[in-house]
N, C-alpha and C positions, 0 to 999 in steps of 0.2 A: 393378363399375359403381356398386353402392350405395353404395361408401367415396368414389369419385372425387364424386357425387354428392352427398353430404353435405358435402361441401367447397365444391364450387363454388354450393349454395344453402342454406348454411350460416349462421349469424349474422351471420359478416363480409359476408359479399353483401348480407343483407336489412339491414344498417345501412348501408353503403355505398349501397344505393338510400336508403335515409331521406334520409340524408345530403347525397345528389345532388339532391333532390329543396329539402330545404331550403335546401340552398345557391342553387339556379337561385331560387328562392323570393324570400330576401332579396336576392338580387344583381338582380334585377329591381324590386323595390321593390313585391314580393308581385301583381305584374301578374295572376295567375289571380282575386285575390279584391279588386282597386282597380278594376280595368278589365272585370271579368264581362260588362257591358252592352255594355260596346262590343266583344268579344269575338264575341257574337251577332247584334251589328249590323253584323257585318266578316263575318262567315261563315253561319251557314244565316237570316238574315233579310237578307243582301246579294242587292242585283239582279244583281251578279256571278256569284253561286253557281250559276249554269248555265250561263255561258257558255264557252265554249271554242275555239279555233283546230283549224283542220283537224288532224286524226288525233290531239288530245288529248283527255284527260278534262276535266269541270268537275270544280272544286275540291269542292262536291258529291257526284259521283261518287267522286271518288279518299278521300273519308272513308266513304262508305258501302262502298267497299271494303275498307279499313282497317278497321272496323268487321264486315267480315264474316267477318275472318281472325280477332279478336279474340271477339268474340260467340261462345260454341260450347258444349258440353256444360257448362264449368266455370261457367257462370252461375246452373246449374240445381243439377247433381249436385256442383260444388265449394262452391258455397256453404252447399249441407247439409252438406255434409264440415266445411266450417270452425265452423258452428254446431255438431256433434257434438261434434266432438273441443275445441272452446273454447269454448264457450258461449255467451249471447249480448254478452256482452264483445266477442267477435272480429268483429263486426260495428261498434263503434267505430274499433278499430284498421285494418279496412280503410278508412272512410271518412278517417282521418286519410292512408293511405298514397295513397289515393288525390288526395285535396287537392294531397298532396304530388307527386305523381307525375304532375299535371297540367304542371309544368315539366320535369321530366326529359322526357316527350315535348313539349312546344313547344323545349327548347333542340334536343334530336338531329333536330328537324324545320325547325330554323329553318337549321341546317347543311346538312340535305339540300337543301332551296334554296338555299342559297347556293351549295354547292359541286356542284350538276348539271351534266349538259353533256349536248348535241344529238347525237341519230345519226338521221339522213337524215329531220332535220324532228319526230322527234321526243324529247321528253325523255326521261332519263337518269338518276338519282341512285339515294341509297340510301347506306345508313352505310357500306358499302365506298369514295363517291365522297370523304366527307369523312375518313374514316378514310386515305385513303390521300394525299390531295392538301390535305386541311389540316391534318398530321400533317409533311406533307413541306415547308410553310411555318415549320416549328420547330426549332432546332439542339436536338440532342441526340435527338431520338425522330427525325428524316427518315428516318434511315439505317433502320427498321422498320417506317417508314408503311407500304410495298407489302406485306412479306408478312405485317404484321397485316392488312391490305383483305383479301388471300389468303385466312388463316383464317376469319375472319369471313365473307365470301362460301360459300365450303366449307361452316361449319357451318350456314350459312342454307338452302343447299342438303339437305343433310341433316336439317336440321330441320324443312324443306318436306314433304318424304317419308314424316317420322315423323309427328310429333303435326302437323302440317297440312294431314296427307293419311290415310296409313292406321290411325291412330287415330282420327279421328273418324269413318272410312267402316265400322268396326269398333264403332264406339260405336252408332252410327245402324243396321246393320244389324240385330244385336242387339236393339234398340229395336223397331222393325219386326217381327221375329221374336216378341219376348212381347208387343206391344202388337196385331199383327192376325195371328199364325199365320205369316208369311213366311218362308221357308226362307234363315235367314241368308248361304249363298251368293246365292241369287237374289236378295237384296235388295241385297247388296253390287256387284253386275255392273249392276243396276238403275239403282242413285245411281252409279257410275263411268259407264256410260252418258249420263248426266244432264251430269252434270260434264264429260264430256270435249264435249262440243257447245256448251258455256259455253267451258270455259278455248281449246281451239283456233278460237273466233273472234278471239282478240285481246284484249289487254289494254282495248280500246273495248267489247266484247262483256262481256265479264267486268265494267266498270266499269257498265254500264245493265242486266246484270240484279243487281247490287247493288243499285242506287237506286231498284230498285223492292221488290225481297225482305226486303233489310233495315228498312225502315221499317213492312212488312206484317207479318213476323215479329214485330219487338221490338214493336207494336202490336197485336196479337192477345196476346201475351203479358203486357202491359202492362194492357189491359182486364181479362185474366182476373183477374189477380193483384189489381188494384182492387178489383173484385167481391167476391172473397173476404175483401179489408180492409177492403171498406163493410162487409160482414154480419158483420163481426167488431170493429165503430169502437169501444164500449166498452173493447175490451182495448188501444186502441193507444198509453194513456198507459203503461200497467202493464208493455208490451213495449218502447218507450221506455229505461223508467224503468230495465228489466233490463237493457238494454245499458248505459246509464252502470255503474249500480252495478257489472252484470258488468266493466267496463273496468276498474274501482279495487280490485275486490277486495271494495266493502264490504257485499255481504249472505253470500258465502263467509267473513267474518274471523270471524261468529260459527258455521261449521260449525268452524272451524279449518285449512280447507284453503284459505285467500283466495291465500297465494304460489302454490300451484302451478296453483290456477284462473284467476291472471291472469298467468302466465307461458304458460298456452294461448293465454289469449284473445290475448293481445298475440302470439306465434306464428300461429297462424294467423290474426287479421285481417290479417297484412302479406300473409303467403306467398299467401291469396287476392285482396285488394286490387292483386297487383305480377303474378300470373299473369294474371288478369281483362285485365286491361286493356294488357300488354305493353312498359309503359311503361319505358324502361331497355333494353330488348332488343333497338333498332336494327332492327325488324321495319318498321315505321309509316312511314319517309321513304322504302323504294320506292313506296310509294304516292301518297302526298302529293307529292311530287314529278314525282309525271308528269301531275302535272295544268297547267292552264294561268294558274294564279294566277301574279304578276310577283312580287309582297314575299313574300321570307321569314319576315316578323315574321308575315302571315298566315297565312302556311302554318302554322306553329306555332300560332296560334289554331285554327286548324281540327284541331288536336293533343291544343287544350286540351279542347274542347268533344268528342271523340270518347272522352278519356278517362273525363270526368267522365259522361259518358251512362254508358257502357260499367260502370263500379263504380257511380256515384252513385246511379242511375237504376235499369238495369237487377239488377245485382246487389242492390240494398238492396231493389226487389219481392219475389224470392224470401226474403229475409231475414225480411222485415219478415211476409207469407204463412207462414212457420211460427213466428215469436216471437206471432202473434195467434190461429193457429185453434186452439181447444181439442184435446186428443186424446180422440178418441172410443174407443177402444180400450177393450176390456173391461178387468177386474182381471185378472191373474192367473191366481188360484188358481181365477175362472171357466172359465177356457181349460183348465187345468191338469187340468183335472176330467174333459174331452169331447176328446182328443187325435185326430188323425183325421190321414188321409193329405193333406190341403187345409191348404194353411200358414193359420195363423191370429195374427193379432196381437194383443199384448194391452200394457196400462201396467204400466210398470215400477216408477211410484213414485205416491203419491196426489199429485202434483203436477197440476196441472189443464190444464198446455201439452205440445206437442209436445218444447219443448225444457226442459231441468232446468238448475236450477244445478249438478249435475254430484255436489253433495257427498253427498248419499243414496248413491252408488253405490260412491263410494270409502269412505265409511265401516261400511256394511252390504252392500250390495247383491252384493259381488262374493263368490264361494265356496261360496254358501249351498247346502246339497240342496234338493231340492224333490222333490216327491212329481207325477207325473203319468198319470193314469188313462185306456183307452182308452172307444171305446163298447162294446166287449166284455168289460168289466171288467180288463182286464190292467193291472197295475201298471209303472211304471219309476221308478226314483232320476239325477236329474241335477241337477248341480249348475250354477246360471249365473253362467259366464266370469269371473274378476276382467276387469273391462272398463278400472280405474282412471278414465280422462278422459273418458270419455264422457259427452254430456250430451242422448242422447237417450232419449227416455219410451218410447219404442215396440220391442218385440223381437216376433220372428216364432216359432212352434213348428212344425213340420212331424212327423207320423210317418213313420218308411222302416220299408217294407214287403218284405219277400222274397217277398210271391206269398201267404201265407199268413195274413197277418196283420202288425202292426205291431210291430216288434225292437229298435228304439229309439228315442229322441225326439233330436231336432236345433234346438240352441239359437239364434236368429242377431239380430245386432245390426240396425237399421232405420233405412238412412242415405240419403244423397245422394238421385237421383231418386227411388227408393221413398218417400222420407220427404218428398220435396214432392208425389208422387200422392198421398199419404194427406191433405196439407193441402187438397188440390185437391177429395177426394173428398169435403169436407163440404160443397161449394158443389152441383158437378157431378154428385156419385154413380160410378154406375160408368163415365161418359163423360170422367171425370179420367185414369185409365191409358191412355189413345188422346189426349186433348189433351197428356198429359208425350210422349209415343210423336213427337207430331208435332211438340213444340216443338226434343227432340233431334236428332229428325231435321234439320229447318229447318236448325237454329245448326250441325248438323255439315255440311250440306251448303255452307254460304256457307264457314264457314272451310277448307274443301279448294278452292274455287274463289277465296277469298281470296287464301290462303298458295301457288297457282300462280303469283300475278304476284310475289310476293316470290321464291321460289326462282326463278322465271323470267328476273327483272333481276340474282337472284346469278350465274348459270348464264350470262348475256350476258357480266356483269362479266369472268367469268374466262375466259370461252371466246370471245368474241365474238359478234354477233348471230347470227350460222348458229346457234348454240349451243340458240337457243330450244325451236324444233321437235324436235330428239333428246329434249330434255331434258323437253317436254309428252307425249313418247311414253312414257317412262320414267314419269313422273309418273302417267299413265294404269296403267301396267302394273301398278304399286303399288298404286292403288286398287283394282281388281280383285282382289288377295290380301285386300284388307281383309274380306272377309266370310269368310273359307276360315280363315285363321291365327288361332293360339292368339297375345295380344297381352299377353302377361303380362309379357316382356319388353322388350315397343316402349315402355313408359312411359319406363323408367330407360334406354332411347338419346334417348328425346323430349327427357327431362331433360336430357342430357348436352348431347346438340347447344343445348339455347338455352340453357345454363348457359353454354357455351363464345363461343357469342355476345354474352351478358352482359356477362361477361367480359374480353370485348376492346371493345366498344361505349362499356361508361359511363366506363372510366378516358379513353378518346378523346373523349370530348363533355366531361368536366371540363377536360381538357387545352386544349380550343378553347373552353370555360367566357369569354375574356377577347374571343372573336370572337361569343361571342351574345350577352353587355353591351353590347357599341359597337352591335349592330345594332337591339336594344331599345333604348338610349338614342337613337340617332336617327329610330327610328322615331316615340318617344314625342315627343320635341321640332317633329317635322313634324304629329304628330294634336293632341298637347293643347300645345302649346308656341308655335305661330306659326312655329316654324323654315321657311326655305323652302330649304334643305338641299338639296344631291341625295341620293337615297332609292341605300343600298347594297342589289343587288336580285341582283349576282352577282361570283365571287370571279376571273370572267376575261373583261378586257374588251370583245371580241368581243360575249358575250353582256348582259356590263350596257349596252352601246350597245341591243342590238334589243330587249330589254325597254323600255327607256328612248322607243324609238319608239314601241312600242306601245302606253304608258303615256300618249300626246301628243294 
C-alpha cells in the first residue's frame, strides 16, 4: 500500500495540482486575486447567503459544511508535522499551493453546478455528476465518463469511511483519553452517538449544525491562537522573516545544507496546503452543490473563499503560534541530569524557537551519546536518533521502569499536536493540553459529519436514493470501531482512497477546463462588462429554464 501510495501522491500528483491550479489561475484572468472583493461580496457578505428553497441548504450552509469535512485534525497536528519536518519555509509553499488551489476548487465547483440534477425536489451533484455527463459531452473519453463517475464515487465512498469517519473518531477519541482520562472506547461510542443524531437527520440537519459549530470552533481557535501572537508581536517579523528565507534556502546556504532544506520546505508546504484544504479531490461539489445558489460562477466563489479560510486563515494560526512562541524547555543536559519516570522536555539546540532551521541537527545533532543520570544516581548512555530533517527544538525523555527502578531512557521527537500544546502552554499553562484536547475533538467531530453527506450523495450516485439509509448505518457502524482499533493502517487506505479520487477528479476538471472559461467569461461580462447575456446556470435544459424563473 505504501509503494501504490507513493505513486499516486507522489511529485507528479503534487505538480499536477500546482499546475491545475495555475492553469485555472491564468485562464481566468487570476479571478481569486482581481475580483477578491466581489468574491465576499457574492458570498458570506451577500443577503442571499441564507436564503434557500424548501428542503435545501443555503449556500452558507453548504460551505460550512464543506468546511467541516475539510477543517480536522491536520490543521492542528498536520501543520506541525509540516513545520518539523520542513521548516519554516513550508509554510510559504503552502500558502503559495493554496492561492493556487483556490481555482482548482472554484473550476471543479463551478462544474458541479453546472452539471447537477433534481431528485424529488431536491439537488444532486458532485464530481461523479460532471465527471460522467460532461466527460460524455466529449469524443474520445465518452465512451469512459460512466465508469470513471463509478470509480470515483466508489473511492469517495471509501474514503468516507476511512480518513472521514474512522480516523478522525480515532484521533478525537484518543484525545479525549489523554486530555481528561476517558476510556478510548467510551469516548469513541460517545462522538458516534453524537454524530449519528447529526448525520441521520438529513443533509438539512447536518447543514445547520455546521453553521453553527463551524464558525464557533474555527473562532475559539482563532482567538486563542491571536492571544498567543499578541503576547508574542516582537517576534512576528523575525518568524516572518524565517519563512521567506526558509522558502529560498538563504539562511540554511551558510549551514551548507540550503538544497535539502528547501527541498523539505517546498515538499511539505504543498503536501499540507493541497490535504488542508482538499482542493483537487472533487470532495467540495457534493456540498456546494446541494445548496440553493442558481450561478455556477458563485458556487465556485464560495469554493474560493472556503479554501482560502481553510489554509490561509486557519492553517497559517497554528503556523504562525509556533514560528512566534519561544521554547521554554530546559537545556538538555539540565534534564539529562534528573531522569525520572514523568516524560520531560527539554531544547534541543540554543536556538530560542520552537521551530529550527533544521541544520544543527543534521550537522551534529544526530548520533551523539549522552550521558543520563537517574534520581537514584544510576547512569545510562543513549545516543539521540540521526533525525536528518527535523526542525523541531523540543524532544521528550521518559525513564521505563520494570517495577524496580528505571532500566533505560526513551528518546522521542516533539511534533504535531504535542508541539502546538507546548506553544499554547506559554499563554494558558496547564489548561493548553484540554484547549488542543477539545479543538481535536471539535475539527474531528464536524469532519465525520462532514464527509457523511459526501459519501452519502456517492453512495445515492451509484446505488440510487434508497441507497442513503443502509449506507448512514454502515457509516455509523464504522464509527463505533474507531475508538476500539489499532488505526496504524487506516492512514495508508485513507491515503489510497482520495489519491484514487484525485486521480480521476483533476485530469476530469482539466478536460472540462474549456466549459469553466466560457462560464467565467460570461459571468464576468454580465458583472463587470454590462453584458445583458443569459447567465449559463445549468448544462440541461429543463433546469436552466426553472432557475432562470427563479432568478425573475
Amino acid at each position: 500500500m505504501e509503494t501504490i501510495n507513493s505513486v499516486l501522491w507522489g511529485a507528479p500528483m503534487m505538480a499536477l495540482l500546482l499546475l491545475a491550479g495555475g492553469f485555472f489561475t491564468a485562464g481566468t484572468g487570476a479571478f481569486q486575486l482581481r475580483h477578491w472583493l466581489h468574491c465576499l461580496r457574492s458570498t458570506v457578505f451577500s443577503r442571499s447567503r441564507k436564503n434557500s428553497g424548501e428542503g435545501a441548504v443555503t449556500p452558507f450552509q453548504a460551505m460550512a459544511s464543506s468546511l467541516a469535512a475539510t477543517l480536522g485534525t491536520g490543521n492542528i497536528a498536520g501543520v506541525a508535522a509540516a513545520l518539523t519536518a520542513g521548516g519554516a519555509g513550508a509554510v510559504f509553499w503552502m500558502w503559495v499551493t493554496a492561492l493556487l488551489g483556490t481555482m482548482t476548487g472554484y473550476a471543479e465547483n463551478v462544474l458541479g453546478g453546472y452539471y447537477r440534477r433534481t431528485n424529488g425536489g431536491a439537488w444532486c451533484g458532485g464530481a461523479m455528476y460532471y465527471i460522467r455527463y460532461g466527460l460524455a459531452e466529449m469524443r474520445g473519453v465518452r465512451h469512459i465518463a460512466k465508469p470513471l463517475a463509478a470509480v470515483f464515487a466508489g473511492a469517495c465512498v471509501l474514503a468516507s469511511l476511512g480518513m472521514g469517519n474512522i480516523v478522525q473518531i480515532n484521533s478525537a477519541a484518543l484525545a479525549l483519553h489523554s486530555g481528561f482520562g476517558v476510556p478510548a472506547w467510551a469516548a469513541g461510542l460517545a462522538l458516534t452517538a453524537c454524530a449519528g443524531a447529526v448525520i441521520f437527520g438529513g443533509m438539512k440537519r447536518t447543514a445547520k449544525v455546521s453553521e453553527k459549530l463551524v464558525p464557533l470552533m474555527s473562532g475559539l481557535y482563532i482567538i486563542g491562537s491571536l492571544m498567543i501572537i499578541g503576547a508574542n508581536l516582537p517576534r512576528i517579523p523575525q518568524a516572518l522573516g524565517a519563512v521567506i528565507s526558509g522558502a529560498f534556502g538563504l539562511e540554511q546556504a551558510a549551514a551548507g545544507v540550503s538544497g535539502y532544506m528547501v527541498k523539505q520546505a517546498v515538499c511539505m508546504g504543498i503536501r499540507r496546503g493541497v490535504f488542508s484544504n482538499e482542493a483537487g479531490l472533487g470532495s467540495s461539489p457534493a456540498a456546494h452543490a446541494s445548496s440553493d445558489e442558481a450561478d455556477p460562477c458563485v458556487l465556485g466563489m464560495w469554493s474560493i473563499v472556503e479554501v482560502a479560510f481553510n489554509t490561509l486563515v486557519m492553517c497559517s494560526m497554528t503556523a504562525l503560534v509556533l514560528l512566534c512562541c519561544p521554547c521554554g524547555a530546559p537545556p538538555m543536559d539540565e534534564v539529562f541530569s534528573s531522569v525520572t519516570e514523568r516524560p520531560q522536555y527539554f531544547r534541543l539546540t540554543d536556538e530560542p524557537g520552537l521551530i529550527t532551521r533544521g541544520a544543527e541537527l543534521i550537522k551534529s545533532g544526530g548520533g551523539e551519546l549522552r550521558t543520563f543520570r537517574t534520581a537514584d544516581g544510576r547512569e545510562f548512555t543513549a545516543g539521540i536518533e540521526y533525525i536528518g530533517a527535523t526542525c523541531s527544538n523540543v524532544m521528550k525523555v521518559t525513564g521505563i521502569s520494570d517495577g524496580g527502578g528505571i532500566t533505560e531512557v526513551l528518546l522521542e521527537e516533539v511534533s504535531g499536536s504535542e508541539l502546538v500544546t507546548l506553544a499554547f502552554s506559554g499563554v494558558f499553562g496547564n489548561a493548553a493540553g484540554k484547549m488542543i484536547c477539545v479543538a481535536v475533538v471539535l475539527f474531528a467531530f464536524t469532519t465525520v459529519t462532514g464527509w457523511s453527506c459526501f459519501g452519502g450523495a456517492a453512495a445515492e450516485y451509484l446505488f440510487g436514493s434508497r441507497a442513503r439509509l443502509p449506507y448512514l448505518i454502515v457509516f455509523t457502524a464504522v464509527s463505533a470501531a474507531g475508538g476500539l482499533l489499532d488505526m496504524s493502517s487506516a492512514w495508508g487506505a485513507a491515503d489510497l482512497f482520495n489519491g484514487v479520487m484525485a486521480a480521476v477528479n483533476l485530469p476530469a476538471v482539466l478536460l472540462l477546463s474549456g466549459k469553466v472559461f466560457r462560464l467565467t467569461r460570461s459571468y464576468k461580462a454580465r458583472k463587470f462588462g454590462g453584458s445583458r447575456e443569459k447567465p449559463m446556470l445549468s448544462a440541461y435544459p429543463d433546469i436552466q429554464s426553472q432557475l432562470e424563473r427563479r432568478r425573475e
